[in-house]
Every structure is written in C-alpha cells, then in structure tokens.
VEXLUMMAR-613035 format. One record per residue (C-alpha): residue number from 0; residue in three letters; chain; x, y, z. Coordinates in pm, whole numbers, plus 32768, in hexadecimal, padded with zeros to 4 digits. Each point is the difference from the previous one (the first is absolute). Example, Ala and Ser with C-alpha at 12.3 -4.5 7.8 and 13.67 -1.06 7.14 Angstrom:
! VEXLUMMAR-613035
{resi->0	resn->ala	chain->A	east->84CE	north->7E3E	up->830C}
{resi->1	resn->ser	chain->A	east->8089	north->8158	up->7FBE}
! end
This chain:
! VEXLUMMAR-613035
{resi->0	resn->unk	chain->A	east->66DA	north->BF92	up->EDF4}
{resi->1	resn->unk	chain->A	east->8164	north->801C	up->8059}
{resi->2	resn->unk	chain->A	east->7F82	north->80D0	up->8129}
{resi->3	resn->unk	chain->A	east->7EFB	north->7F31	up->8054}
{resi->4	resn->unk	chain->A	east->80ED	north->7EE5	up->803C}
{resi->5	resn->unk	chain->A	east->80CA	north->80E6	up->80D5}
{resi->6	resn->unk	chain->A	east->7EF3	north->802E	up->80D7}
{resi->7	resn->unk	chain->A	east->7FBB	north->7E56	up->802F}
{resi->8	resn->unk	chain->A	east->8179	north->7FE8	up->8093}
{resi->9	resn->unk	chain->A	east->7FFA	north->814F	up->8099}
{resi->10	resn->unk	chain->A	east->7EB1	north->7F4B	up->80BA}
{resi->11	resn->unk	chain->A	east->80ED	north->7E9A	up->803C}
{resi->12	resn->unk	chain->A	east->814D	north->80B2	up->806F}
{resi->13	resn->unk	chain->A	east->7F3E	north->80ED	up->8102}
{resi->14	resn->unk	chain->A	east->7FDE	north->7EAE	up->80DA}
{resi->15	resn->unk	chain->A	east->8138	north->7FA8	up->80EB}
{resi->16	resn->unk	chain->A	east->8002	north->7E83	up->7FD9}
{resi->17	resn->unk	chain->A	east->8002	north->7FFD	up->7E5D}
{resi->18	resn->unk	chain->A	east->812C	north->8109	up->8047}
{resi->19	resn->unk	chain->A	east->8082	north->7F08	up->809A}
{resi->20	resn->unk	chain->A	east->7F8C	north->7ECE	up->7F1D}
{resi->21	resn->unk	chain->A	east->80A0	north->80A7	up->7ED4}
{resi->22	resn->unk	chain->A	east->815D	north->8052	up->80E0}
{resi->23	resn->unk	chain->A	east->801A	north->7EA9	up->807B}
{resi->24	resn->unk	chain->A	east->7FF6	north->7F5E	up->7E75}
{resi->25	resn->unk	chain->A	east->807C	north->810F	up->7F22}
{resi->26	resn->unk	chain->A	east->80EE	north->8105	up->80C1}
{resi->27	resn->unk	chain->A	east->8152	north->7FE7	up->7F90}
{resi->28	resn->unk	chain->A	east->80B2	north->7EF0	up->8050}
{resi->29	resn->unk	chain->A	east->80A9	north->7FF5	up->818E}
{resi->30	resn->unk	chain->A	east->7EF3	north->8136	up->8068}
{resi->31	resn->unk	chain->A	east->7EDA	north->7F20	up->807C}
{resi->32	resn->unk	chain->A	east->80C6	north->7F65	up->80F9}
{resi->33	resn->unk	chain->A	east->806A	north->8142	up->80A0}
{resi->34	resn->unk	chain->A	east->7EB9	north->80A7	up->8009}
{resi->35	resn->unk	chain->A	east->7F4C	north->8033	up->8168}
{resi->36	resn->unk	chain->A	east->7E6D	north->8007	up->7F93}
{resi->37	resn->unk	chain->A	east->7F93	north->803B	up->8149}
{resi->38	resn->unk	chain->A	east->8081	north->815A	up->7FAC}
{resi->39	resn->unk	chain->A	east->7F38	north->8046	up->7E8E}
{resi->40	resn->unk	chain->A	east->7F4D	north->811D	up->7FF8}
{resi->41	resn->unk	chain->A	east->7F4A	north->80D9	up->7EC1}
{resi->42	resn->unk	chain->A	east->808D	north->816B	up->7FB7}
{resi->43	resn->unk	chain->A	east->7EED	north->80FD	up->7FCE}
{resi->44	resn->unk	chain->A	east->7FE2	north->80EC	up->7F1C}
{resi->45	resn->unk	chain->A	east->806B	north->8070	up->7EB9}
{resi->46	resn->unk	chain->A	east->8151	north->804D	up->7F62}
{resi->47	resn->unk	chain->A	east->8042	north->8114	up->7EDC}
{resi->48	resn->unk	chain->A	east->8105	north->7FBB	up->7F27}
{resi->49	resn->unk	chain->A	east->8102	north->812A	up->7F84}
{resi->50	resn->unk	chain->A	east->7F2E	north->7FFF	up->7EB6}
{resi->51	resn->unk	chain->A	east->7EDB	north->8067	up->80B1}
{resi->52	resn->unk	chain->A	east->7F31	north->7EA5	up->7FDE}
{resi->53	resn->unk	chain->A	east->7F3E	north->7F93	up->813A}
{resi->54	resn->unk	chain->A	east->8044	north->7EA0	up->8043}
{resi->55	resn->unk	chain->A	east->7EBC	north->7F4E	up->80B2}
{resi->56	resn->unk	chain->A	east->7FF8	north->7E99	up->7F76}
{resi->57	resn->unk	chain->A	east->8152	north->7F9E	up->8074}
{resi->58	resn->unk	chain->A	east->802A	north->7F76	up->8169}
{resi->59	resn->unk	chain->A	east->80FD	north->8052	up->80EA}
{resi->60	resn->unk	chain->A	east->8019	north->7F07	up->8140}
{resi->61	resn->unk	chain->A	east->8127	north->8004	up->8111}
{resi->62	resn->unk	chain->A	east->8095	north->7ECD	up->80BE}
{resi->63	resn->unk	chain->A	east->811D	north->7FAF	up->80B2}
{resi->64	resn->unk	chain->A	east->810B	north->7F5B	up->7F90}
{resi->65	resn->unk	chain->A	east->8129	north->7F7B	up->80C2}
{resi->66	resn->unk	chain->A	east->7F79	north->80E7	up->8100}
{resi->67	resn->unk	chain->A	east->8020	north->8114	up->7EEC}
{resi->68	resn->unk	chain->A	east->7EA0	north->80A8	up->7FA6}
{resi->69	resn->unk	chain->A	east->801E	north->8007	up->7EA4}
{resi->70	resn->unk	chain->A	east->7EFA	north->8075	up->7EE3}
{resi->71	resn->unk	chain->A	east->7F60	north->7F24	up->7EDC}
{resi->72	resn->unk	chain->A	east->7F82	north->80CB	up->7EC1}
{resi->73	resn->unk	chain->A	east->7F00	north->7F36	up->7F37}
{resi->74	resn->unk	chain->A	east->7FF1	north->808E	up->7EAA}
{resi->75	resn->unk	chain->A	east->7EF2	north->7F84	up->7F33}
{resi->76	resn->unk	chain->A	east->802A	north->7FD7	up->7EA3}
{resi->77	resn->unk	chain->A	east->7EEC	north->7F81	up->7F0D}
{resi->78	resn->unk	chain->A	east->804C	north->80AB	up->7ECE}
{resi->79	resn->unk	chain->A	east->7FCA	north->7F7F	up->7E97}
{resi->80	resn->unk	chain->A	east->8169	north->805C	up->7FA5}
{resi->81	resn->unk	chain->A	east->8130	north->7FC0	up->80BB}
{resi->82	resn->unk	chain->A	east->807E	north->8167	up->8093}
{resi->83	resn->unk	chain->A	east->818A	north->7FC2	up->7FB9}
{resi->84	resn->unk	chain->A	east->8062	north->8161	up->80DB}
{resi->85	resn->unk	chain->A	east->7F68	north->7F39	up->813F}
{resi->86	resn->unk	chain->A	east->8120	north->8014	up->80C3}
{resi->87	resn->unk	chain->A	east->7FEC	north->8189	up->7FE7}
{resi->88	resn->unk	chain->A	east->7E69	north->801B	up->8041}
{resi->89	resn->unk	chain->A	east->808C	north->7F3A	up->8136}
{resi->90	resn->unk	chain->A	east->812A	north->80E7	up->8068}
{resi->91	resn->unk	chain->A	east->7EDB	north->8122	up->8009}
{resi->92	resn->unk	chain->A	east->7F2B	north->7F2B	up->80C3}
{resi->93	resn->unk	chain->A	east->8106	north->7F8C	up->810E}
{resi->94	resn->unk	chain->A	east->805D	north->8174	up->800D}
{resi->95	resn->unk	chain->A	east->7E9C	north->806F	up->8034}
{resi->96	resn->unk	chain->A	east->7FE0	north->7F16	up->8126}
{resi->97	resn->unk	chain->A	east->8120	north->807B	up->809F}
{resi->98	resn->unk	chain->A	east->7FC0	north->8178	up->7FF0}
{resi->99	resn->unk	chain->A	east->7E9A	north->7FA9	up->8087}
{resi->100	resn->unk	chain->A	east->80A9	north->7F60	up->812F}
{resi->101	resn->unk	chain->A	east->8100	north->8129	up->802B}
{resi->102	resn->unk	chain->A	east->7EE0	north->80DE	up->7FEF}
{resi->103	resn->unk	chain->A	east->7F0B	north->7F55	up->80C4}
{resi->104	resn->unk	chain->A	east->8122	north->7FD5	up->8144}
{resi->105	resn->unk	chain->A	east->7FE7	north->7E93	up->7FAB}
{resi->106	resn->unk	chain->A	east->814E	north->7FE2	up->8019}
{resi->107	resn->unk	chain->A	east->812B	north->8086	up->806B}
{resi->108	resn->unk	chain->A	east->811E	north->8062	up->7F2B}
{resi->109	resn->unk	chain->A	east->80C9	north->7FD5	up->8134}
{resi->110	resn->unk	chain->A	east->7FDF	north->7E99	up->7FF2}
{resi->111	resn->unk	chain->A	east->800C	north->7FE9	up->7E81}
{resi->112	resn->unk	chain->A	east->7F0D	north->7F90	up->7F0A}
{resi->113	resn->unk	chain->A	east->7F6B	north->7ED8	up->802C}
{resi->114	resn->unk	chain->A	east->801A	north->7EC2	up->7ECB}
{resi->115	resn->unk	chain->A	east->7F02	north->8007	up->7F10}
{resi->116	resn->unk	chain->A	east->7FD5	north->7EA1	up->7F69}
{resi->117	resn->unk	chain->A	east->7F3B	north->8085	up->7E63}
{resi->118	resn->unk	chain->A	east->7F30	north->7ED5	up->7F8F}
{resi->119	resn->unk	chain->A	east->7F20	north->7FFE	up->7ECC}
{resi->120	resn->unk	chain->A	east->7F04	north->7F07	up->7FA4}
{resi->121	resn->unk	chain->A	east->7FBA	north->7FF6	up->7EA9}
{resi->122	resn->unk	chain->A	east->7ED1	north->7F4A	up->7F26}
{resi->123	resn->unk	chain->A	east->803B	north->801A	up->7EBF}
{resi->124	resn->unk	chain->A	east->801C	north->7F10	up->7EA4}
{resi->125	resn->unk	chain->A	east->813C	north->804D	up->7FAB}
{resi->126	resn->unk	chain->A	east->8111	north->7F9A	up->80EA}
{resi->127	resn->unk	chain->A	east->80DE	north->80F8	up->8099}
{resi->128	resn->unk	chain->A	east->813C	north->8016	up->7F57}
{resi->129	resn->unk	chain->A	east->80A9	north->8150	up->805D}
{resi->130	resn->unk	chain->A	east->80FC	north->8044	up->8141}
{resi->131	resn->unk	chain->A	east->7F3E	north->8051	up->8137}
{resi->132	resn->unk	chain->A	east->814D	north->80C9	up->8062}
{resi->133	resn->unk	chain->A	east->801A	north->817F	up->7FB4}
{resi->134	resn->unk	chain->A	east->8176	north->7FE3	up->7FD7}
{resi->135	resn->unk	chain->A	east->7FCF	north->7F28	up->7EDA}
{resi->136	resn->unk	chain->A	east->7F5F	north->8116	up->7F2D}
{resi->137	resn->unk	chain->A	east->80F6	north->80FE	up->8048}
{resi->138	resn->unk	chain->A	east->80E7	north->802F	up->7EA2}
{resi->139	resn->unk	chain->A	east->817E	north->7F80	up->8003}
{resi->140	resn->unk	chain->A	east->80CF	north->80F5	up->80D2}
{resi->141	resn->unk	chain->A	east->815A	north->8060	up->8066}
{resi->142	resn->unk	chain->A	east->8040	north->7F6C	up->812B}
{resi->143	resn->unk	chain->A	east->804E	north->8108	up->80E9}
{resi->144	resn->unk	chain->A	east->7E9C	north->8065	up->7FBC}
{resi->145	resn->unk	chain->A	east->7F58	north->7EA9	up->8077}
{resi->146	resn->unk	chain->A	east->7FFD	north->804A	up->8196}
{resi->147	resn->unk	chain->A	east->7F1F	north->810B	up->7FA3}
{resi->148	resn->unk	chain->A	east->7EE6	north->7F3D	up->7F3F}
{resi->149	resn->unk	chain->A	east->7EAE	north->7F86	up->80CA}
{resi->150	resn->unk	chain->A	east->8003	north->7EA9	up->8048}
{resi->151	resn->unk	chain->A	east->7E9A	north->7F51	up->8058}
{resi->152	resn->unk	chain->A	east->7F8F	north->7EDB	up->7FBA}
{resi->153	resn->unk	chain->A	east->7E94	north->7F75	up->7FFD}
{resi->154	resn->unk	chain->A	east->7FB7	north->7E7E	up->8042}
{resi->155	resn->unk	chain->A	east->7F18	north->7F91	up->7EFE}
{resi->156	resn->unk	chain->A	east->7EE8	north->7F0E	up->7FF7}
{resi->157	resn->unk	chain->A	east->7F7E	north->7FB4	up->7EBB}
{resi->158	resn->unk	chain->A	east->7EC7	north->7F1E	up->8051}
{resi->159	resn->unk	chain->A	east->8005	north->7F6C	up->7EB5}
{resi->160	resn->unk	chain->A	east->816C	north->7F77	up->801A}
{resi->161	resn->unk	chain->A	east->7F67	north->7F00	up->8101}
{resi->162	resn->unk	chain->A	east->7F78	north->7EA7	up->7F63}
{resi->163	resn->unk	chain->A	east->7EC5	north->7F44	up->8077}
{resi->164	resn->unk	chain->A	east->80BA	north->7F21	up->8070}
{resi->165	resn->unk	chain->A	east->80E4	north->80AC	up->80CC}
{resi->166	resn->unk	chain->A	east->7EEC	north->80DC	up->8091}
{resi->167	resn->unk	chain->A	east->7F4D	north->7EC6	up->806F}
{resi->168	resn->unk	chain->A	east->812A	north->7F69	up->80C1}
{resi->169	resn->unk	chain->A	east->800D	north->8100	up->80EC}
{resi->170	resn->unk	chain->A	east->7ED6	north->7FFF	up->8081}
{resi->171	resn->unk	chain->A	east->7FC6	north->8161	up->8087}
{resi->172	resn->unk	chain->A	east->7EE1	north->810C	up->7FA2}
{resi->173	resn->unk	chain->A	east->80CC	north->80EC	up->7F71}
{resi->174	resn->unk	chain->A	east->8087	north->7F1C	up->7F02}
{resi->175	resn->unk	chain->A	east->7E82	north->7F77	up->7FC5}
{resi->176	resn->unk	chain->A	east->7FC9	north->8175	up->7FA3}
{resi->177	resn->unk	chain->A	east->80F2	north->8034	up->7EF5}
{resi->178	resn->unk	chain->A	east->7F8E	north->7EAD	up->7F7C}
{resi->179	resn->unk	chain->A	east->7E9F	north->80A7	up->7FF4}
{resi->180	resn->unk	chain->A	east->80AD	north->8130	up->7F4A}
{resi->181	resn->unk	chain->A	east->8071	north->7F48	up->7ECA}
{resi->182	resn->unk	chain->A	east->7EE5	north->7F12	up->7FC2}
{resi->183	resn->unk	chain->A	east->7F86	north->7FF8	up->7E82}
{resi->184	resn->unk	chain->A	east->7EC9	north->7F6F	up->8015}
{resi->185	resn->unk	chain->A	east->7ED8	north->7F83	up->80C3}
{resi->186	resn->unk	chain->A	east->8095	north->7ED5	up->802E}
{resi->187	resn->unk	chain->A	east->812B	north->8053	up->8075}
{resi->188	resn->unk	chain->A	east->7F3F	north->812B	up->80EE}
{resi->189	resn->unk	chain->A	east->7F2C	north->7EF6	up->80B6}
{resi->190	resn->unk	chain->A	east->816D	north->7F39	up->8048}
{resi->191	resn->unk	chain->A	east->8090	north->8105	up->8072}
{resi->192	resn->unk	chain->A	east->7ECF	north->806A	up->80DE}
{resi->193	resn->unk	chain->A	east->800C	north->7E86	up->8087}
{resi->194	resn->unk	chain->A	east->8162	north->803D	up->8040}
{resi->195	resn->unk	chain->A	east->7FBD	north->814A	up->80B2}
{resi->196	resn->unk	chain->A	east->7F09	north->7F7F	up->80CE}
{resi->197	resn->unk	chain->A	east->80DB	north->7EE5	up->808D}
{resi->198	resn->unk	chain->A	east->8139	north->80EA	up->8044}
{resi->199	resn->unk	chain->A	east->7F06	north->80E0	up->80E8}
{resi->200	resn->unk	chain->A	east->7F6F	north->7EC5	up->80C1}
{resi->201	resn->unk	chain->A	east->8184	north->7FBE	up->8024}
{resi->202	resn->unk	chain->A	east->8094	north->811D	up->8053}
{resi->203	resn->unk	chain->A	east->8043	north->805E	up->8176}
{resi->204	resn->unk	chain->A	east->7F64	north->816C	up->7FBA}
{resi->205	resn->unk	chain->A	east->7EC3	north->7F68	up->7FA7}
{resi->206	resn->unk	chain->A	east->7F1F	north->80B1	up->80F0}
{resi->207	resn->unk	chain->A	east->8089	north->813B	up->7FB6}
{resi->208	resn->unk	chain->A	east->8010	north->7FDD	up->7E90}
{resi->209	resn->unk	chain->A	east->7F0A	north->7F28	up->7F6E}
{resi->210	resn->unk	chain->A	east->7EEE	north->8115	up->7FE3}
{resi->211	resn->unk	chain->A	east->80E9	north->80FA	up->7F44}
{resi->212	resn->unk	chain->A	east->807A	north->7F19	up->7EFD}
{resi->213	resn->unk	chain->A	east->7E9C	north->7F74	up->7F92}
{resi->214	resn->unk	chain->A	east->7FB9	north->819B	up->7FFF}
{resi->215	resn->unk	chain->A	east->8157	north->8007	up->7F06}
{resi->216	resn->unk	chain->A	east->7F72	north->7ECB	up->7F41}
{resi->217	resn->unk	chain->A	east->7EB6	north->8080	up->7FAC}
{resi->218	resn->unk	chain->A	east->808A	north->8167	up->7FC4}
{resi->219	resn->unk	chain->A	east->80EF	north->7F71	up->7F1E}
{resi->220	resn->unk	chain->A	east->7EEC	north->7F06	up->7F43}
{resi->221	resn->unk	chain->A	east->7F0F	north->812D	up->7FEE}
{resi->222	resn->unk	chain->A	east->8118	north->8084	up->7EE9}
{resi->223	resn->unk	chain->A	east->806C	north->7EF3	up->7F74}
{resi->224	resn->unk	chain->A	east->7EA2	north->7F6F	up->7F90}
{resi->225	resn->unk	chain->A	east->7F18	north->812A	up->8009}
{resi->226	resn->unk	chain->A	east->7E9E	north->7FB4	up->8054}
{resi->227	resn->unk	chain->A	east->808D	north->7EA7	up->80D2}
{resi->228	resn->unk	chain->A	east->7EE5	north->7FCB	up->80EC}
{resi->229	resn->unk	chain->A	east->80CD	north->8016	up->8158}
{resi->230	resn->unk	chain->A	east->7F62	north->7F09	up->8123}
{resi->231	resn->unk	chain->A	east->8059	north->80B0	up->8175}
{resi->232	resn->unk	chain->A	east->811A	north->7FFA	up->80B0}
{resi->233	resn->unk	chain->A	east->7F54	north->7F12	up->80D0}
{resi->234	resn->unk	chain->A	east->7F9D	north->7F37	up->7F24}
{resi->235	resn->unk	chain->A	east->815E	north->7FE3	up->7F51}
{resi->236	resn->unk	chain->A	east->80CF	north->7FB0	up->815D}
{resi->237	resn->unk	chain->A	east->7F07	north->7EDA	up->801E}
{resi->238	resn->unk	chain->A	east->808C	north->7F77	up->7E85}
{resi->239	resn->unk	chain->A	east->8037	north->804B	up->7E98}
{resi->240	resn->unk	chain->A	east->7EDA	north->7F55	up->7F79}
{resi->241	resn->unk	chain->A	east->7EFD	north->8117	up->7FC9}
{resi->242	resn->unk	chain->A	east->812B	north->80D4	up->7F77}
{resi->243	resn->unk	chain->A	east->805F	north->7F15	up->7EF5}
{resi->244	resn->unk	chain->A	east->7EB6	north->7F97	up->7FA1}
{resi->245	resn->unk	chain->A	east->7FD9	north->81AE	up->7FD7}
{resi->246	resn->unk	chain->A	east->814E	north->7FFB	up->7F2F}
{resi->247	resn->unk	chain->A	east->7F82	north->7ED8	up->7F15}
{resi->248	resn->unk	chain->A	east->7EAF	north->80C1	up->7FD6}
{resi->249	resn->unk	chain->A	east->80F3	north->8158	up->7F7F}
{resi->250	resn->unk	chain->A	east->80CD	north->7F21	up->7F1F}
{resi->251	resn->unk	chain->A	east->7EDE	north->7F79	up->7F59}
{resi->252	resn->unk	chain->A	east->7F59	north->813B	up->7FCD}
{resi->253	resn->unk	chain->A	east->8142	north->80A5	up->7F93}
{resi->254	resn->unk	chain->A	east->8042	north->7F03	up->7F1C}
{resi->255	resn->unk	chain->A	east->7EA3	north->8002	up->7F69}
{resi->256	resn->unk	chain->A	east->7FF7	north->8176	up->7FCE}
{resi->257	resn->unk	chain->A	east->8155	north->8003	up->7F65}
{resi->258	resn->unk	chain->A	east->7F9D	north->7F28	up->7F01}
{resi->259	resn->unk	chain->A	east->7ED9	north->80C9	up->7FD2}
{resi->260	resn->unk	chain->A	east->80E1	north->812B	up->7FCF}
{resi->261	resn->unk	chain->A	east->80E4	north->7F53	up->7F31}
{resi->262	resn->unk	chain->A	east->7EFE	north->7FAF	up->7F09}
{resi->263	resn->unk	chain->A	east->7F87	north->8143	up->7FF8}
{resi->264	resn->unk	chain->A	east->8114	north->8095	up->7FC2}
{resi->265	resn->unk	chain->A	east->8048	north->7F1C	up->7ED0}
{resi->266	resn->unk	chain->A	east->7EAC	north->8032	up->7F60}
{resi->267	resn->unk	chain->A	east->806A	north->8197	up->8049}
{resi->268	resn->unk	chain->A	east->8103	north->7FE4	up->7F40}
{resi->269	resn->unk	chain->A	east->7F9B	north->7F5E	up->7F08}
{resi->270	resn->unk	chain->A	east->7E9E	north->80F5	up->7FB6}
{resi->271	resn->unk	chain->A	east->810E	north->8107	up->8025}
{resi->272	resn->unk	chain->A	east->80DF	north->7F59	up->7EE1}
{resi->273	resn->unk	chain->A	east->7EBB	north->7FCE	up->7F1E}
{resi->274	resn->unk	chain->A	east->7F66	north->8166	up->8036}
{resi->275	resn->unk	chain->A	east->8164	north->808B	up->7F7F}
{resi->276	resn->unk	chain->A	east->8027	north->7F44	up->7EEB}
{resi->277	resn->unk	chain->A	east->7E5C	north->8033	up->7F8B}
{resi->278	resn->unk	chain->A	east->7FF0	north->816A	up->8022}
{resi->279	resn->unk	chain->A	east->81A6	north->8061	up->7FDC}
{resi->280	resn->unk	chain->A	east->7FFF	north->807D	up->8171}
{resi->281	resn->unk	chain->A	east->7F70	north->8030	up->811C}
{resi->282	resn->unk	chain->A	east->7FD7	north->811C	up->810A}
{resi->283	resn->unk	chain->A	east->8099	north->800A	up->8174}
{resi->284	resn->unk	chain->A	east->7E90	north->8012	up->8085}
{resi->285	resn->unk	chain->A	east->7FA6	north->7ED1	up->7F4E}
{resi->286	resn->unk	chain->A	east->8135	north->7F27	up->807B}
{resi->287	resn->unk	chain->A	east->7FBA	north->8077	up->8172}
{resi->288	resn->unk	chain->A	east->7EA7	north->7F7D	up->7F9E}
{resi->289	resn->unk	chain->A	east->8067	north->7EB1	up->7F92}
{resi->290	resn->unk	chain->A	east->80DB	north->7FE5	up->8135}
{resi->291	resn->unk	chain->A	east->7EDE	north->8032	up->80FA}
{resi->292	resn->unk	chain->A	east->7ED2	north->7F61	up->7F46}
{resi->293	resn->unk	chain->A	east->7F84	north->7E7C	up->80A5}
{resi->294	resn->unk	chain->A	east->8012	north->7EBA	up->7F33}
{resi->295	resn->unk	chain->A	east->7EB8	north->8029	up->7F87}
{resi->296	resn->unk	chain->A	east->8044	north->815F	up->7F4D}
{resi->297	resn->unk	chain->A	east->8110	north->7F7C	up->7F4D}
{resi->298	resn->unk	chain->A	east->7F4C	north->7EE6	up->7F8D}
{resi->299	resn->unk	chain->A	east->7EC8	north->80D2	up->7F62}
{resi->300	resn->unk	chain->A	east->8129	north->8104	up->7F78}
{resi->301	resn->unk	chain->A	east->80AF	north->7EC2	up->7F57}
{resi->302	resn->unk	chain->A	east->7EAE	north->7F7B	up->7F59}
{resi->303	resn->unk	chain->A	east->7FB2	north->8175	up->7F62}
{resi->304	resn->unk	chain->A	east->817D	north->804E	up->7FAA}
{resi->305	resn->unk	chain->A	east->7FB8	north->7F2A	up->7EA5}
{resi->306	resn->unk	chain->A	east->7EF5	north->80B3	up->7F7F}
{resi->307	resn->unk	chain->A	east->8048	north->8176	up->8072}
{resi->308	resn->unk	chain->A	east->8037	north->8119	up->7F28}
{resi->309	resn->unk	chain->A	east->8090	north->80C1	up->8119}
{resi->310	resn->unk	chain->A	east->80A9	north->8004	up->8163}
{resi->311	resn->unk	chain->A	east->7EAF	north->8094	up->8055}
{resi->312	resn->unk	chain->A	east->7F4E	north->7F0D	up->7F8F}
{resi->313	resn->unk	chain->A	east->80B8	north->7EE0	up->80BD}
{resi->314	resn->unk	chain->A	east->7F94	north->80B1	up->814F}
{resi->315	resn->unk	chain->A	east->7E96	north->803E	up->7F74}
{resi->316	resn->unk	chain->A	east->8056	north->8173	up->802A}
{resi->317	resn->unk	chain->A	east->7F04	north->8077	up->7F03}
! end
C-alpha cells in the first residue's frame, strides 16, 4: 500500500505547476521568494544508491534560484513506522544524485556541485518526532574530530502536523491535498473533496492541473474505500454530487456488512466456547470450520449442540 501511495504523488509531483504549488506554501521559509519557475524542469531517470537500491518513486526537479540552478529531491515517505536513521537514507540519496550527474556530464566539477535542497513528505499517524539532521545522530565526540562528520539536513513536512483549520486558510491545492490525506471518515472525505474542488477552480494553474488532481482524487478514493463506485473525471470537474452520493452508498454498505460480521463473529465465538466445553476440546479443522460457516450454519449447529452425543453429531457427520 505504502507503494501504491508512492505511485499517487509520484503521478501529482511529475506536473510542473503542483511543483510549484507545493514550493510556493511549504518550502522553507525565505526560498519561495527566490525561486525563478519559469526555469522548473523534471530530472529523468533513476538514481542507485551506494547500497545498491534503485530509487524510482522519488522525484528529482531543477530550478533556478537567485539565478543559481539548483536541485529539489522529493523523498516520499508513507511508512507505518517512523524511520528515525532518515537523515542517513537521505545522505545516500543526495549522494546518488550527485554521482549520477558526475557520471552522466551533467555537470561540471569545474564549476562545483550544484545545491541540493532534500525534502520529504511524510503521511503518517504518528507525528514526526526525530531530527531531520544527520549530525544529530552522530555519538558525542572529541572535538577535533567534529569538522570531519557529514552534515545534511532534510526539511520535513509532516502532513499531519497541519490543522483543518490552518489548511483551509490558505487556500491553495496543495494544502487541500494533505487535508484529503488525513481525513477519518466519510464525512470528513466529502469536506475535504468540497474543499479540493474549490482550491482547483481557484488556483491560477487550473487549466493545467485540474485533470491530474481529480485523477489523484479518485486514485486515492479507489484505496481508501475499496469498491467506491468512481463517477468520470468529467463528471467530477462538473461537481461533487454524484461522488458523495457514491461515498454515502459505501458507508452504508460498509456499515451494514460490518455489523453483519460483527455478529457473526460473536455467535462464532460463542459455538466455539460451547463445543469446548460439551465435548472437552475441539480440533483445528473444526475451529477453521466455525470461522468460515454463514449465520445460518451456526444457527442449526447451536439448536443440535444440546442434544449431541458427539462433535460428529453436531455437524450431522454420521
């Protein structure tokens, strides 16, 4: 799944103008200003790291800044844990981008290596806590050994450390999508798509960008609620409706079918509890039974359970 996701930014950050959407509200603070986006332009091709591992779903775009052409890494990181040795997986990464530009005559050594600016967006439900700097996980040191240690640090974005609220007051689609990451619920997913919709009829990219981000939406939504009837892109650039009538339909029939489960799994364990203490025991074959049988099995296995002699007889195995 983690992949997956990769591949819905990967999909986003491969268009210029939601480079540039995320730059202009979340690069560090005093870059924006000094960034030239006539000049933005995608790196091809893929880096390998010193350990080996091919590194496809992170994007690598160029721009000038301060008449400076300097080079934006884009790590993504959707992970269930929190990977505290970042900053080094980063240091191997920058690396790995500069060796591929030395190799490929990108560059010339002559003129020195060019500033890479590492940012990694990160989804998940714990916030990030750790130092984004690889300094910081060195061990204490003499000091005449601290000019030699790798410095590099990382700027962070942890879209969960945004509120609602704050994501809402600026306005932008970039911030709409994180918003969109951390709903909870259908309810909160159908705001958030209202929201989403209104920062694309906003935004000054609109022509450019509107068809990729309903492509993000509903490639997101497909994974989030599996089996979501999707309308077309068409039909969702003309207005939300049909999409959240779609999403009530899923919850309803989620909700119905968990408390179908839920039941079913009570009465489960319940026969299960019954069978054991009637016959002292049961086998694995008849628990994996129990586990896959429908509500009216268990019923009829209930009813016979009082008068049995044997397991067998509870199943009618004779």
């Amino acid at each position: 799944m983690a992949h997956l996701h990769d591949c819905g930014y990967k999909f986003l950050f491969s268009h210029a103008d939601l480079v540039r959407e995320l730059l202009e509200v979340f690069a560090p603070p005093g870059v924006h200003e000094l960034l030239d986006y006539a000049t933005l332009r995608p790196q091809p091709g893929s880096f390998v790291t010193p350990a080996m591992k091919q590194r496809e779903d992170d994007i690598v775009w160029s721009i000038e800044l301060q008449g400076q052409r300097i080079y934006l890494y884009l790590l993504l990181e959707f992970q269930s844990s929190i990977d505290k040795g970042m900053p080094v997986r980063m240091m191997q990464y920058v690396a790995a981008l500069y060796d591929h530009l030395v190799r490929g005559k990108v560059i010339d050594l002559g003129d020195g290596l060019p500033p890479v600016l590492p940012i990694v967006i990160y989804n998940g439900d714990a916030r990030w806590q750790h130092s984004p700097e690889v300094f910081d996980l060195i061990q204490l040191h003499p000091q005449v050994l601290t000019a030699f240690q790798p410095r590099l640090k990382f700027w962070l974005l942890d879209e969960g450390q945004f509120s609602t609220e704050y994501l809402n007051g600026l306005q932008r689609v970039m911030a709409a999508i994180f918003r969109m990451e951390n709903t909870h619920d259908t309810e909160e997913a159908k705001q958030a798509i209202r929201y989403l919709g209104q920062a694309v009829a906003k935004s000054p990219f609109k022509q450019t960008i509107d068809r990729a981000v309903m492509q993000w939406m509903q490639f997101r939504l497909s994974h989030k609620m599996p089996g979501l009837v999707m309308p077309s892109i068409d039909e969702i650039l003309k207005g939300s409706d049909m999409l959240e009538t779609n999403m009530n339909q899923w919850r309803d029939k989620a909700i119905a079918e968990g408390v179908l489960l839920g039941k079913l799994e009570g009465e489960t364990t319940l026969l299960e509890l019954l069978l054991v203490k009637r016959f002292r025991g049961i086998t694995e074959n008849t628990r994996a039974r129990l586990k896959t049988a429908t509500a009216e099995q268990l019923e009829m296995w209930a009813e016979r359970i009082l008068d049995a002699r044997t397991l067998a007889d509870v199943f009618n195995e004779h």
